[in-house]
ROTOR-316137 format. One record per residue: residue in one letter; x, y, z of N, C-alpha, C in turn. Coordinates in steps of 0.2 Angstrom, whole numbers, plus 5000, padded with zeros to 4 digits. Example, Ala and Ser with C-alpha at 12.3 -4.5 7.8 and 13.67 -1.06 7.14 Angstrom:
2
{type->A; n_east->5066; n_north->4972; n_up->5039; ca_east->5062; ca_north->4978; ca_up->5039; c_east->5066; c_north->4984; c_up->5039}
{type->S; n_east->5064; n_north->4989; n_up->5035; ca_east->5068; ca_north->4995; ca_up->5036; c_east->5064; c_north->5000; c_up->5039}
This chain:
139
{type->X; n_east->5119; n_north->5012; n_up->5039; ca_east->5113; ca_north->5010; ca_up->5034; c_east->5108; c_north->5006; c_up->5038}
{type->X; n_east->5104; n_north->5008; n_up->5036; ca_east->5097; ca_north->5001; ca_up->5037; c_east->5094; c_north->4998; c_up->5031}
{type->X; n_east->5093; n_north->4992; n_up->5034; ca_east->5090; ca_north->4986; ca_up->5028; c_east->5081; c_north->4986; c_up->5030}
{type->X; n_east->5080; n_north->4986; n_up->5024; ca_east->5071; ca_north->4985; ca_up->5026; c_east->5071; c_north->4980; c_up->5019}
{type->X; n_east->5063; n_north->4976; n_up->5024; ca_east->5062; ca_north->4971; ca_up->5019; c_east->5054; c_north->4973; c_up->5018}
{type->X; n_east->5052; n_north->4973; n_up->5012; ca_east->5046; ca_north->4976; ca_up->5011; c_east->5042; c_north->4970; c_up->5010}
{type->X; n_east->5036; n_north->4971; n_up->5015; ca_east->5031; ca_north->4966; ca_up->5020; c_east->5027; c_north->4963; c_up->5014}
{type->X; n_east->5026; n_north->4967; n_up->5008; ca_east->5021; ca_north->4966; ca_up->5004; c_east->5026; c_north->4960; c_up->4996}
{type->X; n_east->5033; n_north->4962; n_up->4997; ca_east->5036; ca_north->4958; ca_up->4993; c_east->5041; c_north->4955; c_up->4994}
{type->X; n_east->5043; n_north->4957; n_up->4999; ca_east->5051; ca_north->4954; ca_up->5002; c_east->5057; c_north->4958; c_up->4998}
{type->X; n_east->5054; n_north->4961; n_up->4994; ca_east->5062; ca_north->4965; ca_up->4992; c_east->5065; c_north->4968; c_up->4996}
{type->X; n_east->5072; n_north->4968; n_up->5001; ca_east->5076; ca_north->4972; ca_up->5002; c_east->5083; c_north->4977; c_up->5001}
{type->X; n_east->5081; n_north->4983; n_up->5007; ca_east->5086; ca_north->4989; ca_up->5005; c_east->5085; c_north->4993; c_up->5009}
{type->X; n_east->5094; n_north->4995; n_up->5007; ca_east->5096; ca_north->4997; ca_up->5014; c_east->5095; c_north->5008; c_up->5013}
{type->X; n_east->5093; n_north->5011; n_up->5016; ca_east->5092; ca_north->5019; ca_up->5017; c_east->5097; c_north->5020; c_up->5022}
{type->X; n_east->5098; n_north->5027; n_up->5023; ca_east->5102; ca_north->5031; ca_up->5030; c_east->5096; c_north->5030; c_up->5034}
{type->X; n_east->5099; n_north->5030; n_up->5040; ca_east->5093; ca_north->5031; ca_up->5045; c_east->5090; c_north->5037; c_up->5046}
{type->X; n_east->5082; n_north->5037; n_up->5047; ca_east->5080; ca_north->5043; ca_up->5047; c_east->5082; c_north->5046; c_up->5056}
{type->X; n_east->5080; n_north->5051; n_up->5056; ca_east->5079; ca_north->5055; ca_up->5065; c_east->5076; c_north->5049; c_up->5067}
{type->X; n_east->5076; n_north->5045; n_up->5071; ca_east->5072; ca_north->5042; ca_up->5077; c_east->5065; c_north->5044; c_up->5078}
{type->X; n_east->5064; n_north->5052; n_up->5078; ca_east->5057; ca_north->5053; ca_up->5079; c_east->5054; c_north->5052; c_up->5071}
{type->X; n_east->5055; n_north->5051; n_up->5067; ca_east->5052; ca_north->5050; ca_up->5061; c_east->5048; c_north->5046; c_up->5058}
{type->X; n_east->5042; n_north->5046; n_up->5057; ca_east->5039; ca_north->5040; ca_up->5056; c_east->5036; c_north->5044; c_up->5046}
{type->X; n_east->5039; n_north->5038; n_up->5045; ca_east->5041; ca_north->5037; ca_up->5033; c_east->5036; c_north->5034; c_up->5031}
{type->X; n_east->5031; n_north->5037; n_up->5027; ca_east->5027; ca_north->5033; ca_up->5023; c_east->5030; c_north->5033; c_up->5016}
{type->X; n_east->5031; n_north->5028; n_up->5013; ca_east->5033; ca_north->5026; ca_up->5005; c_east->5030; c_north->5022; c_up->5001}
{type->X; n_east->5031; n_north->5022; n_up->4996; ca_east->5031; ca_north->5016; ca_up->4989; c_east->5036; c_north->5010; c_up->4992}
{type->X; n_east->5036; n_north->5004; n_up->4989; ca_east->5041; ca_north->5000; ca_up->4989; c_east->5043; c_north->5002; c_up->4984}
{type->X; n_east->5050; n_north->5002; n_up->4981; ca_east->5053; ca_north->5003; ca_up->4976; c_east->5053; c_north->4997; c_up->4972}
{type->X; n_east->5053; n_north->4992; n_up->4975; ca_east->5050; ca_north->4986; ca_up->4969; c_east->5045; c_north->4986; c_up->4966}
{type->X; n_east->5039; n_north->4985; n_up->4972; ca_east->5032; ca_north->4982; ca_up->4971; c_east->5026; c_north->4988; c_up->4972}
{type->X; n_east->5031; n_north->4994; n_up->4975; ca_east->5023; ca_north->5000; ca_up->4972; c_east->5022; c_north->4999; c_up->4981}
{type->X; n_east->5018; n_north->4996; n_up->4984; ca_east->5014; ca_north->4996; ca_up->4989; c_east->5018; c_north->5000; c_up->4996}
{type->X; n_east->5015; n_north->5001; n_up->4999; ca_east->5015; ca_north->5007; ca_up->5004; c_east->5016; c_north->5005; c_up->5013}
{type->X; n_east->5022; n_north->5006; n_up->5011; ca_east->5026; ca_north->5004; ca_up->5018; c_east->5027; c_north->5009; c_up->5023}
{type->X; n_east->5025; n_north->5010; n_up->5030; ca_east->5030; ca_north->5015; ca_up->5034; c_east->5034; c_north->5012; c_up->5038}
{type->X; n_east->5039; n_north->5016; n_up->5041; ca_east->5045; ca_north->5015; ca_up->5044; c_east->5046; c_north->5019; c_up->5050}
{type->X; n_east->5047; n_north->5015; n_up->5056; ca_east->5049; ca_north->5020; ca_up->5063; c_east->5053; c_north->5017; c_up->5065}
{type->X; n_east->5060; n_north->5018; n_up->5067; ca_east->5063; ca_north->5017; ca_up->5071; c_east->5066; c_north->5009; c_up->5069}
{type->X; n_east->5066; n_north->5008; n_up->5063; ca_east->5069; ca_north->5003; ca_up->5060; c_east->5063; c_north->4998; c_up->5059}
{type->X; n_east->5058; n_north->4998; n_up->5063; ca_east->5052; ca_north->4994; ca_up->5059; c_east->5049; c_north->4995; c_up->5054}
{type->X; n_east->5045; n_north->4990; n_up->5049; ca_east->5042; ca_north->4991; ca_up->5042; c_east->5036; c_north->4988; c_up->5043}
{type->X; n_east->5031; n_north->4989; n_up->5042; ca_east->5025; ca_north->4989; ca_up->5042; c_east->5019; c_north->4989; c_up->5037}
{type->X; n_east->5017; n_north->4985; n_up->5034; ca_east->5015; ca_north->4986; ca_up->5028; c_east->5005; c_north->4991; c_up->5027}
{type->X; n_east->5006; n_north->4995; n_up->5022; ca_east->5000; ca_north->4999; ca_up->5020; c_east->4997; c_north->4995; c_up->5016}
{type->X; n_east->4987; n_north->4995; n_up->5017; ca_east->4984; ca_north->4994; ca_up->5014; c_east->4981; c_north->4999; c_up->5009}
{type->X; n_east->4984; n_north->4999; n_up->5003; ca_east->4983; ca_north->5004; ca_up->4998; c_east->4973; c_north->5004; c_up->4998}
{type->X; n_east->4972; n_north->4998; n_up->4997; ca_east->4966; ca_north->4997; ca_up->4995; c_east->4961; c_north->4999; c_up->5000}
{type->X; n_east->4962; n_north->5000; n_up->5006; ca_east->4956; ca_north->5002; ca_up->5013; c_east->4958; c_north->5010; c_up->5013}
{type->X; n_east->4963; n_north->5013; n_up->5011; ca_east->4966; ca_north->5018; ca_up->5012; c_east->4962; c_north->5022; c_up->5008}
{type->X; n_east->4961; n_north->5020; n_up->5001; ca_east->4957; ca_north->5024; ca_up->4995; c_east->4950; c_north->5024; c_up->4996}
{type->X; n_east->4949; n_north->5016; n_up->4996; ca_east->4940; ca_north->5015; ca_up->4996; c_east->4936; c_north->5013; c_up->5003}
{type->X; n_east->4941; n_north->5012; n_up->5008; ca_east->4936; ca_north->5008; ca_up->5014; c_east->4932; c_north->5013; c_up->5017}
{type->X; n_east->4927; n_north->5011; n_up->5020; ca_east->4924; ca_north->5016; ca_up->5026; c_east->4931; c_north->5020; c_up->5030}
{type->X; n_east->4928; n_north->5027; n_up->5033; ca_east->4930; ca_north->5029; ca_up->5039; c_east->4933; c_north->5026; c_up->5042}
{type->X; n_east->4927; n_north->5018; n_up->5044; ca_east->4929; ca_north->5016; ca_up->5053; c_east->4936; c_north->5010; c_up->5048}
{type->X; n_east->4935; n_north->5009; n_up->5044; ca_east->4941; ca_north->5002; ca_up->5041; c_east->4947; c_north->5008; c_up->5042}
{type->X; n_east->4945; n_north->5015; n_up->5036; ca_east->4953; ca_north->5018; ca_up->5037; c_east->4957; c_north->5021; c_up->5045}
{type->X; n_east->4949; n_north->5021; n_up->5051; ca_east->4954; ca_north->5021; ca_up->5057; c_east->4957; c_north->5016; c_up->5059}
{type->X; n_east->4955; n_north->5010; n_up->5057; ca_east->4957; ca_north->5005; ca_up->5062; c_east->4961; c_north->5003; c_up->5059}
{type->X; n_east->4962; n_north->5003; n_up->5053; ca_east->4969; ca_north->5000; ca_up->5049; c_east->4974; c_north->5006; c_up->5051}
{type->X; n_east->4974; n_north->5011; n_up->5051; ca_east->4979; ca_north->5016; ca_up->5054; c_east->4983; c_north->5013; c_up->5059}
{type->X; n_east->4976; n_north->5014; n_up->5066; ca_east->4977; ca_north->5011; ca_up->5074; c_east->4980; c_north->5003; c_up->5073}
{type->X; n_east->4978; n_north->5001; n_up->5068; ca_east->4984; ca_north->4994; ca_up->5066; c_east->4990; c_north->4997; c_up->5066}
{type->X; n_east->4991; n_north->5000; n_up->5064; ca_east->4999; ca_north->5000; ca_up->5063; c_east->5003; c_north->5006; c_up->5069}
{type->X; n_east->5000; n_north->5011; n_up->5071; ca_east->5002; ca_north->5014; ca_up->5076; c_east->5002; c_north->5009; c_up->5081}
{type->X; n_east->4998; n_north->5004; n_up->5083; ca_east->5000; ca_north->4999; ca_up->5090; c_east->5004; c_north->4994; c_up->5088}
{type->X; n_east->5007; n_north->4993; n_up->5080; ca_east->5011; ca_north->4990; ca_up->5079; c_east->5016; c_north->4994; c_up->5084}
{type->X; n_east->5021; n_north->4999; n_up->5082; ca_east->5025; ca_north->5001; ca_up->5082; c_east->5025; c_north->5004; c_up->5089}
{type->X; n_east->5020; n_north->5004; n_up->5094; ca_east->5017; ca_north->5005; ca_up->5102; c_east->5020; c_north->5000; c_up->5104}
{type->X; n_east->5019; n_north->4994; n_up->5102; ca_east->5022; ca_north->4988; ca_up->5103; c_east->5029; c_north->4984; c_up->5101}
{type->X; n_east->5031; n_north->4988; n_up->5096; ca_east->5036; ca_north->4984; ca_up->5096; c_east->5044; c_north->4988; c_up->5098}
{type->X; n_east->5043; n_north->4996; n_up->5096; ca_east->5048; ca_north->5000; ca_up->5098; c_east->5047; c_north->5006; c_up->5105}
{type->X; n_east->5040; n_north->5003; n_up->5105; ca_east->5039; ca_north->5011; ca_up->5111; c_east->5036; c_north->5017; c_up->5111}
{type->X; n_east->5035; n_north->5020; n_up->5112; ca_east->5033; ca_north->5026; ca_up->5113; c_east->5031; c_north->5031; c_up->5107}
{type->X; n_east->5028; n_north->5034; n_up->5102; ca_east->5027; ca_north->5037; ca_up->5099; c_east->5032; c_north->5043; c_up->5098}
{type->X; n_east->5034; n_north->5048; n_up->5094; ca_east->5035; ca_north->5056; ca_up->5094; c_east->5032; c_north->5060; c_up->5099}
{type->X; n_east->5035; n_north->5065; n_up->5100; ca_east->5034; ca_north->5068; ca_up->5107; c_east->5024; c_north->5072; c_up->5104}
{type->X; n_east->5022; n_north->5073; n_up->5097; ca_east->5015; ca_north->5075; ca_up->5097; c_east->5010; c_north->5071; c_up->5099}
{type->X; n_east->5013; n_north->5064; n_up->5100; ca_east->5007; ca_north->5059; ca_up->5102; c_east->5008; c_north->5060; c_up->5110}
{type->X; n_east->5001; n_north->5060; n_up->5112; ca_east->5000; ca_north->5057; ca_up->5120; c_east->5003; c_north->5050; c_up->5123}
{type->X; n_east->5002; n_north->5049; n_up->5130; ca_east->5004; ca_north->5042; ca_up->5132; c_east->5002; c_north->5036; c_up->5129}
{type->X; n_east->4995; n_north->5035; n_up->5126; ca_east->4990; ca_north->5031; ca_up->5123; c_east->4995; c_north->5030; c_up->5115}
{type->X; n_east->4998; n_north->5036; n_up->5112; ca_east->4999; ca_north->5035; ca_up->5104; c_east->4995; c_north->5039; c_up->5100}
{type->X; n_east->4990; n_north->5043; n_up->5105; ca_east->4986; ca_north->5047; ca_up->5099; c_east->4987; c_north->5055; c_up->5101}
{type->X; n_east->4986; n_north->5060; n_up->5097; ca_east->4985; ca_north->5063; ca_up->5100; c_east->4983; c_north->5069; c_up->5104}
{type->X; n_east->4983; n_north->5070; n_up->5110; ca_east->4979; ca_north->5070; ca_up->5115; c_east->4977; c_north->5076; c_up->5116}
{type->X; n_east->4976; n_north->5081; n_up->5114; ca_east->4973; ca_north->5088; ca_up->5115; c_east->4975; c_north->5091; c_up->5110}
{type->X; n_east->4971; n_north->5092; n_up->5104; ca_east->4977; ca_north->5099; ca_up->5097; c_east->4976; c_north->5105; c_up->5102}
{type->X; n_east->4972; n_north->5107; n_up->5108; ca_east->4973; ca_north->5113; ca_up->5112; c_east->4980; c_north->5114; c_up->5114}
{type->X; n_east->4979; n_north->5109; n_up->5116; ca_east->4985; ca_north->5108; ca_up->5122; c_east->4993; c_north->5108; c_up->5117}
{type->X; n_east->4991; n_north->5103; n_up->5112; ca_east->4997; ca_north->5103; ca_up->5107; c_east->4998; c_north->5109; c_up->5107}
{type->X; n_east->4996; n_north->5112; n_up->5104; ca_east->4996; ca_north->5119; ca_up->5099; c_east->4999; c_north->5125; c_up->5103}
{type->X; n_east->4996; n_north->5124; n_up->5109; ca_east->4999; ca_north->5127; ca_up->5114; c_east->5006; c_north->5128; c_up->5117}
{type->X; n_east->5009; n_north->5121; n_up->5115; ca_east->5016; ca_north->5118; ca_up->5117; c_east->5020; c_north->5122; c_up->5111}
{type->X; n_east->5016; n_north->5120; n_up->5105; ca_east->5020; ca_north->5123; ca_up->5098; c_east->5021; c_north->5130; c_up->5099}
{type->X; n_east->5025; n_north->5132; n_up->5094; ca_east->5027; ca_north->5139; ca_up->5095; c_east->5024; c_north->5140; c_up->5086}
{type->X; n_east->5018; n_north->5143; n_up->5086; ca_east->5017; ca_north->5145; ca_up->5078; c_east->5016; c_north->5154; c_up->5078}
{type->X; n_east->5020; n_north->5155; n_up->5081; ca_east->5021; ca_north->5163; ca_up->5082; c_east->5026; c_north->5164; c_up->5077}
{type->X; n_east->5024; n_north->5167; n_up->5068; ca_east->5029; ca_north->5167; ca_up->5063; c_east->5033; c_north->5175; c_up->5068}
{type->X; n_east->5041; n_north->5173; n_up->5065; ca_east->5045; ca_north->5178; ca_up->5067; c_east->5043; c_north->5185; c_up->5064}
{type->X; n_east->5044; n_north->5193; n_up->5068; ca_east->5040; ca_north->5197; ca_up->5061; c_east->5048; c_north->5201; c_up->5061}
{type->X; n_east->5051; n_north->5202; n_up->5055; ca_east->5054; ca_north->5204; ca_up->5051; c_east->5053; c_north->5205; c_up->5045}
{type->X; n_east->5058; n_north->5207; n_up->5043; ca_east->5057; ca_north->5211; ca_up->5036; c_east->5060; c_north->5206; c_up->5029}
{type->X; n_east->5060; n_north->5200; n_up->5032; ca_east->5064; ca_north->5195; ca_up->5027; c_east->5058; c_north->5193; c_up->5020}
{type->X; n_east->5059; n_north->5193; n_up->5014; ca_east->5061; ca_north->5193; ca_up->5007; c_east->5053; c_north->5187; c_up->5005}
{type->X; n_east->5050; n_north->5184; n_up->5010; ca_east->5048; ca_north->5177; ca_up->5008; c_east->5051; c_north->5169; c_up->5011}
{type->X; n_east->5059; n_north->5171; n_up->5011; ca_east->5059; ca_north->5165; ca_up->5011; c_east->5059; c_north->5162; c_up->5017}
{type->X; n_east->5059; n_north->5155; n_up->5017; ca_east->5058; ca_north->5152; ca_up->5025; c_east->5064; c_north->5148; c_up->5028}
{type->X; n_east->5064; n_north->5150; n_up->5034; ca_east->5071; ca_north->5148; ca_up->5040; c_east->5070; c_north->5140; c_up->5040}
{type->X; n_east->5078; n_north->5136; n_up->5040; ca_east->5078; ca_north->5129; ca_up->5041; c_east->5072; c_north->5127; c_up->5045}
{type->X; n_east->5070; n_north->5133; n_up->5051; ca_east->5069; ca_north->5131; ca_up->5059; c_east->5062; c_north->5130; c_up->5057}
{type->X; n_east->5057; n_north->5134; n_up->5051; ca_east->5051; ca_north->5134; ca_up->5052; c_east->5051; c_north->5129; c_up->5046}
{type->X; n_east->5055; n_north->5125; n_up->5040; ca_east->5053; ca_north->5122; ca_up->5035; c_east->5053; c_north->5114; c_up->5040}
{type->X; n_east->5058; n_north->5115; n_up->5047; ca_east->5057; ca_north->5107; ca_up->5049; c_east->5049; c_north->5109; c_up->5053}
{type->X; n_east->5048; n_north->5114; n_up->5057; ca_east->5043; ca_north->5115; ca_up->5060; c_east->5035; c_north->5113; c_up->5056}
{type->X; n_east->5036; n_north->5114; n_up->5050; ca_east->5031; ca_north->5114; ca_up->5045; c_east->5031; c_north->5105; c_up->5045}
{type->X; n_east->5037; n_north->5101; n_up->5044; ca_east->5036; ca_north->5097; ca_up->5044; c_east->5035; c_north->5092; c_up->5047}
{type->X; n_east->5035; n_north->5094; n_up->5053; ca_east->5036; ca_north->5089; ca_up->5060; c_east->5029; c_north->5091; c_up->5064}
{type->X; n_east->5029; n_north->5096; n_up->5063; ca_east->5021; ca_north->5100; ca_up->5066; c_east->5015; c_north->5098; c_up->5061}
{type->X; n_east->5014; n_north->5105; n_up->5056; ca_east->5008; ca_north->5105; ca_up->5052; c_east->5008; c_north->5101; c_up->5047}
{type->X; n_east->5011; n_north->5098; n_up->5045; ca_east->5012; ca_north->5093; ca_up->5038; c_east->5007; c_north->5087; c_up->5042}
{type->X; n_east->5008; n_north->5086; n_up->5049; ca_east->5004; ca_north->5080; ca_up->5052; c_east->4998; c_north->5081; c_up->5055}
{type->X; n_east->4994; n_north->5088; n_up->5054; ca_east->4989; ca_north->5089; ca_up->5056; c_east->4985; c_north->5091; c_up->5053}
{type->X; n_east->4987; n_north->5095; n_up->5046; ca_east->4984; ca_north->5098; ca_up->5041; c_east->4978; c_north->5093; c_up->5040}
{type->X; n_east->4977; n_north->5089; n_up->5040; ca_east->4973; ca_north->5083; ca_up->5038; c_east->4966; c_north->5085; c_up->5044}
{type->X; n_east->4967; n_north->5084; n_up->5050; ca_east->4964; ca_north->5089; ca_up->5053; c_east->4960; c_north->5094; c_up->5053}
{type->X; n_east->4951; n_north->5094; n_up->5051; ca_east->4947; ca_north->5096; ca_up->5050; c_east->4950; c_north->5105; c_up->5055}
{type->X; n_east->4949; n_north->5105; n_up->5061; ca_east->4950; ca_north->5111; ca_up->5066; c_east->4951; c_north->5112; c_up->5064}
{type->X; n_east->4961; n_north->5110; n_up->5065; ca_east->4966; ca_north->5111; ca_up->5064; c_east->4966; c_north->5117; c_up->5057}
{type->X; n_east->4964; n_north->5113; n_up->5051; ca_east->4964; ca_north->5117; ca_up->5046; c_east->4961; c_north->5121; c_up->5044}
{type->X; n_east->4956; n_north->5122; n_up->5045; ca_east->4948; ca_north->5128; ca_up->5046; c_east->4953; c_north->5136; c_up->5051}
{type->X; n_east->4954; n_north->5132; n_up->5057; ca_east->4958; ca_north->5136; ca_up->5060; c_east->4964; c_north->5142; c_up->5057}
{type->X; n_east->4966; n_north->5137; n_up->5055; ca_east->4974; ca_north->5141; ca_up->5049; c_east->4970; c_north->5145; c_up->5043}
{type->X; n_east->4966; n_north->5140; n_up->5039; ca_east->4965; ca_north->5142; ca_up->5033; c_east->4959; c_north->5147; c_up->5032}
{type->X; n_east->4952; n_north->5146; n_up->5035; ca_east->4946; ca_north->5145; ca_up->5036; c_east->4942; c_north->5141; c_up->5032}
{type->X; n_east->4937; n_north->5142; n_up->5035; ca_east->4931; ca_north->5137; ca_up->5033; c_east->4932; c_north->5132; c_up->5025}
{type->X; n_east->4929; n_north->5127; n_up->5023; ca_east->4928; ca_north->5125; ca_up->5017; c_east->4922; c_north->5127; c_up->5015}
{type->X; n_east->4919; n_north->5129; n_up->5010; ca_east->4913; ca_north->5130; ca_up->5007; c_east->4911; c_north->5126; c_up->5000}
């Protein structure tokens, strides 16, 4: 188990540990506010820049916390570059295998594509290109 203490209220509690490569947005379970977690670090979310700030307040409040966690544990998941960000969706997407399998199966989806969805598209879909590309355009 891991203990985390939440930045915004100090309540403490303990979870299973996630994968290593996982990086947890939540609620605090006391106090509501918006904590993430990597690698046993806890970092507190500003609810309030998140909903209403400028663009440039919700980049740099992000980049606040992804250089926390550059700094304090290292290295990002293998989709982030050496910098923490990024660094080519070409290039990523290239690495990615989104070639669905073609069979004759029913709808339903493989363990392998439900993590893939979440470890891949789940963190990109946000992703202007990205998602024009998959989905098309918005009108």
């Amino acid at each position: 188990m891991v203990t985390i203490t939440c930045p915004h209220c100090g309540a403490t509690g303990s979870i299973s540990p996630p994968p290593k490569e996982y990086i947890i947005i939540a609620p605090c379970p006391q106090c509501g506010e918006g904590v993430v977690l990597y690698q046993g670090e806890v970092v507190a979310v500003n609810r309030e820049i998140l909903k209403n700030g400028t663009r440039e307040q919700k980049v740099q409040h992000v980049a606040e916390i992804i250089t926390t966690f550059i700094e304090s544990v290292g290295p990002l998941p293998p989709i982030f570059g050496e910098e923490g960000t990024i660094s080519n969706l070409t290039d990523f997407e290239e690495k990615a295998e989104f070639e669905p399998p073609l069979d004759d199966r029913s709808g339903s989806f493989t363990k392998e594509e439900v993590r893939d969805f979440i470890n891949i598209d789940l963190k990109l879909i946000d992703n202007k290109e990205y998602f024009e590309q998959h989905f098309g355009k918005l009108e």
